[in-house]
LOBA-835261 format. One record per atom (N, C-alpha, C): x, y, z; residue in three letters; residue number from 1; atom name. Coordinates in Angstrom, 3 decimals, always signed. Example, Ala and Ser with C-alpha at 12.3 -4.5 7.8 and 13.67 -1.06 7.14 Angstrom:
       east      north         up   residu   num   atome
    +13.190     -5.690     +7.800      Ala     1       N
    +12.300     -4.500     +7.800      Ala     1      CA
    +13.200     -3.300     +7.800      Ala     1       C
    +12.850     -2.250     +7.080      Ser     2       N
    +13.670     -1.060     +7.140      Ser     2      CA
    +12.900     +0.030     +7.870      Ser     2       C
***
This chain:
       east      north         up   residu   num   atome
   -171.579   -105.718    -73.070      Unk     1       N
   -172.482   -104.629    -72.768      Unk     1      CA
   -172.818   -104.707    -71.273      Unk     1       C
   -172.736   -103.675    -70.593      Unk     2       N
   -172.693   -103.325    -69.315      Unk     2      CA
   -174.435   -103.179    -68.971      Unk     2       C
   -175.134   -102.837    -69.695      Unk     3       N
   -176.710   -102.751    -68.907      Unk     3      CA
   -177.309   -102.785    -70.524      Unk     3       C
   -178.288   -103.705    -70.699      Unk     4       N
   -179.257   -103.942    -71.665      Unk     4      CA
   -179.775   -102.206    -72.030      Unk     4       C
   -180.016   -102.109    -73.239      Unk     5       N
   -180.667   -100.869    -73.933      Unk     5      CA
   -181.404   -100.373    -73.371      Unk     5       C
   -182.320   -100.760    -72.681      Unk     6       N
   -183.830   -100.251    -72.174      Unk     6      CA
   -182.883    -99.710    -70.524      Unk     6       C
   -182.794   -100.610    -70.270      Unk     7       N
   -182.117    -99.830    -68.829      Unk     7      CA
   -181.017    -99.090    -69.214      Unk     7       C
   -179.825    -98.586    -70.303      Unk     8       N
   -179.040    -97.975    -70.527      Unk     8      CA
   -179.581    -96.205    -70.399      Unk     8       C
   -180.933    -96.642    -71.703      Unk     9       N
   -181.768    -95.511    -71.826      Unk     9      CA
   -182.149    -94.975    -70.617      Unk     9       C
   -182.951    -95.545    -69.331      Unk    10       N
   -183.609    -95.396    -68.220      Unk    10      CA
   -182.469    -94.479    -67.826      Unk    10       C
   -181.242    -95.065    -67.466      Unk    11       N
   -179.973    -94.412    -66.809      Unk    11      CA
   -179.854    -93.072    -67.102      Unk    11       C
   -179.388    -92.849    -68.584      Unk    12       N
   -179.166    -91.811    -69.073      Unk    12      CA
   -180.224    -90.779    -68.563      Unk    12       C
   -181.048    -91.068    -69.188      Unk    13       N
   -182.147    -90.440    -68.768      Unk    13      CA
   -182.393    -89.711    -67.199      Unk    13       C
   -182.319    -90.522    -66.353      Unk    14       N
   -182.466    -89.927    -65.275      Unk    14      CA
   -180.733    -88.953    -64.707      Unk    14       C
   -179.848    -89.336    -65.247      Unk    15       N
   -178.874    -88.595    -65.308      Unk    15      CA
   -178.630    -87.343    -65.751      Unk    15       C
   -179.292    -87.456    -66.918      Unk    16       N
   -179.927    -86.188    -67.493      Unk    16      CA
   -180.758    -84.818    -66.639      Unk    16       C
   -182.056    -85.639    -66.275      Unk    17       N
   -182.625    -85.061    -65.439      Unk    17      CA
   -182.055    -84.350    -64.616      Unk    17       C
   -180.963    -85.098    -63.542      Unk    18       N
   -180.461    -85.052    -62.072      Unk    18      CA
   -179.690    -83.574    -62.817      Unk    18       C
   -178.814    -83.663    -63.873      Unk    19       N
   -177.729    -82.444    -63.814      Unk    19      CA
   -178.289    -81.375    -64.314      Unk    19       C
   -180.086    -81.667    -65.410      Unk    20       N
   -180.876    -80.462    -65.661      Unk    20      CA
   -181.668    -79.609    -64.370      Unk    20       C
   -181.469    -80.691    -63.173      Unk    21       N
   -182.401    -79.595    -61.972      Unk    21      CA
   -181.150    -78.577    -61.512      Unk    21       C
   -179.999    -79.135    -61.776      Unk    22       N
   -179.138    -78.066    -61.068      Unk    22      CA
   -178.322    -77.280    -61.729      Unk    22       C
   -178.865    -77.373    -63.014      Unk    23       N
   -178.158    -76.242    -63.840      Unk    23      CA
   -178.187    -76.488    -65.453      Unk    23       C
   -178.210    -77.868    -66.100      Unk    24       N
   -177.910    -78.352    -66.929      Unk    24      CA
   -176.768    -78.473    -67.322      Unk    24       C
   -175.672    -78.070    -66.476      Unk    25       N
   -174.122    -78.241    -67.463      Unk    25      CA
   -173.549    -78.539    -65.933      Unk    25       C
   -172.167    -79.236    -66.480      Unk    26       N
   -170.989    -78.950    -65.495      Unk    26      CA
   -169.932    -79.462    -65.889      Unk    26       C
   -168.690    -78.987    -65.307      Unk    27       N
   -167.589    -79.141    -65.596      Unk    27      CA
   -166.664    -80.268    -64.922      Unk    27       C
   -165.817    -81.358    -65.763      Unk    28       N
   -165.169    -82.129    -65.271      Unk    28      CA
   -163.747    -81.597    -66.059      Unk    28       C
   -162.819    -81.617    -65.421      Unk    29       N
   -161.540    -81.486    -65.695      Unk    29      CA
   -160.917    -83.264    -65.589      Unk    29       C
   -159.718    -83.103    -66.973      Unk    30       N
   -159.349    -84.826    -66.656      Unk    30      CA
   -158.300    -84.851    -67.288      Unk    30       C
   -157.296    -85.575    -67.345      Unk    31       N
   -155.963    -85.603    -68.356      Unk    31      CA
   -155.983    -86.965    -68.973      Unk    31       C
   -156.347    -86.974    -70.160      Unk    32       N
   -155.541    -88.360    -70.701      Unk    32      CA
   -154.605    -88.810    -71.132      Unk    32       C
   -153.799    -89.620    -71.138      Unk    33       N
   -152.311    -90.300    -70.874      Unk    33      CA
   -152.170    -91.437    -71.575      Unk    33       C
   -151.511    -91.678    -73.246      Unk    34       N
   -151.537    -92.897    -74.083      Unk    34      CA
   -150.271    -92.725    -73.934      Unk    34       C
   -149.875    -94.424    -73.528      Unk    35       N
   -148.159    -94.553    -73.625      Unk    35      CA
   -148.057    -95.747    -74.112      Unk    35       C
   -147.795    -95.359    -75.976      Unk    36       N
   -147.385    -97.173    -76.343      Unk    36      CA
   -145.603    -97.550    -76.386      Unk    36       C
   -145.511    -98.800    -76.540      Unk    37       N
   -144.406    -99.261    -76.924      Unk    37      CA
   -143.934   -100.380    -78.235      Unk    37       C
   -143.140   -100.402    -78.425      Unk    38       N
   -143.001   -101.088    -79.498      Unk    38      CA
   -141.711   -101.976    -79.408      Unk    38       C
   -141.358   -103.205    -79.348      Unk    39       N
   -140.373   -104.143    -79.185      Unk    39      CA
   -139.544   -104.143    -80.459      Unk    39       C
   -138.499   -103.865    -80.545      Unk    40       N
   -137.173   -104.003    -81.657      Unk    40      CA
   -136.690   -105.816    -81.447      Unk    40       C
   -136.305   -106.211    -82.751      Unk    41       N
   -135.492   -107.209    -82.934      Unk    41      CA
   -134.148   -106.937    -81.883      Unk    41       C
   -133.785   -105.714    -81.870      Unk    42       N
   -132.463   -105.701    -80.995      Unk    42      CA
   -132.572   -106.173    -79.214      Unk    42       C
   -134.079   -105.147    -79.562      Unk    43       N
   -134.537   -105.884    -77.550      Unk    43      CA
   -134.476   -107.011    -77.502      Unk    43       C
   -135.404   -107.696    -78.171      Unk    44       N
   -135.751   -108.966    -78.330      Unk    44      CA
   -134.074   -109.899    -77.881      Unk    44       C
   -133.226   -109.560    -78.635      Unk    45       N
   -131.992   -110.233    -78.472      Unk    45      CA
   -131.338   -110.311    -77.426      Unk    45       C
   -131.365   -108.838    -76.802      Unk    46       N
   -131.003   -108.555    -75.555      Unk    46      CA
   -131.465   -109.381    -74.196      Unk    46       C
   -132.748   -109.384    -74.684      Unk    47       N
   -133.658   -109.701    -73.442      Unk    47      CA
   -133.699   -111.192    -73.209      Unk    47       C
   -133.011   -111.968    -74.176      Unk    48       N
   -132.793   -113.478    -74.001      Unk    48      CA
   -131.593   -113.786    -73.990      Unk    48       C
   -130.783   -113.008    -73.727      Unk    49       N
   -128.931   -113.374    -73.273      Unk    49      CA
   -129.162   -113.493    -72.297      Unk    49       C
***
């Protein structure tokens, strides 16, 4: 945990505030990108010749 509850709350909170004086909303644009892999018995074989 990155900041104890009581200061998590405090944070939020004033974050809140900050984006309700200037409008209450805003927009973030973002792309997310999951790239798994998975190892075969055949790699595996390959990869130790």
């Amino acid at each position: 945990m990155l900041f104890p509850p009581a200061k998590l709350e405090e944070l939020l909170t004033g974050i809140g505030a900050a984006i309700g004086v200037v409008g209450g909303s805003f927009r973030m644009r973002y792309t997310a990108v999951v790239v798994t892999a998975e190892r075969t018995d055949a790699a595996s074989r390959k990869a130790t010749r």
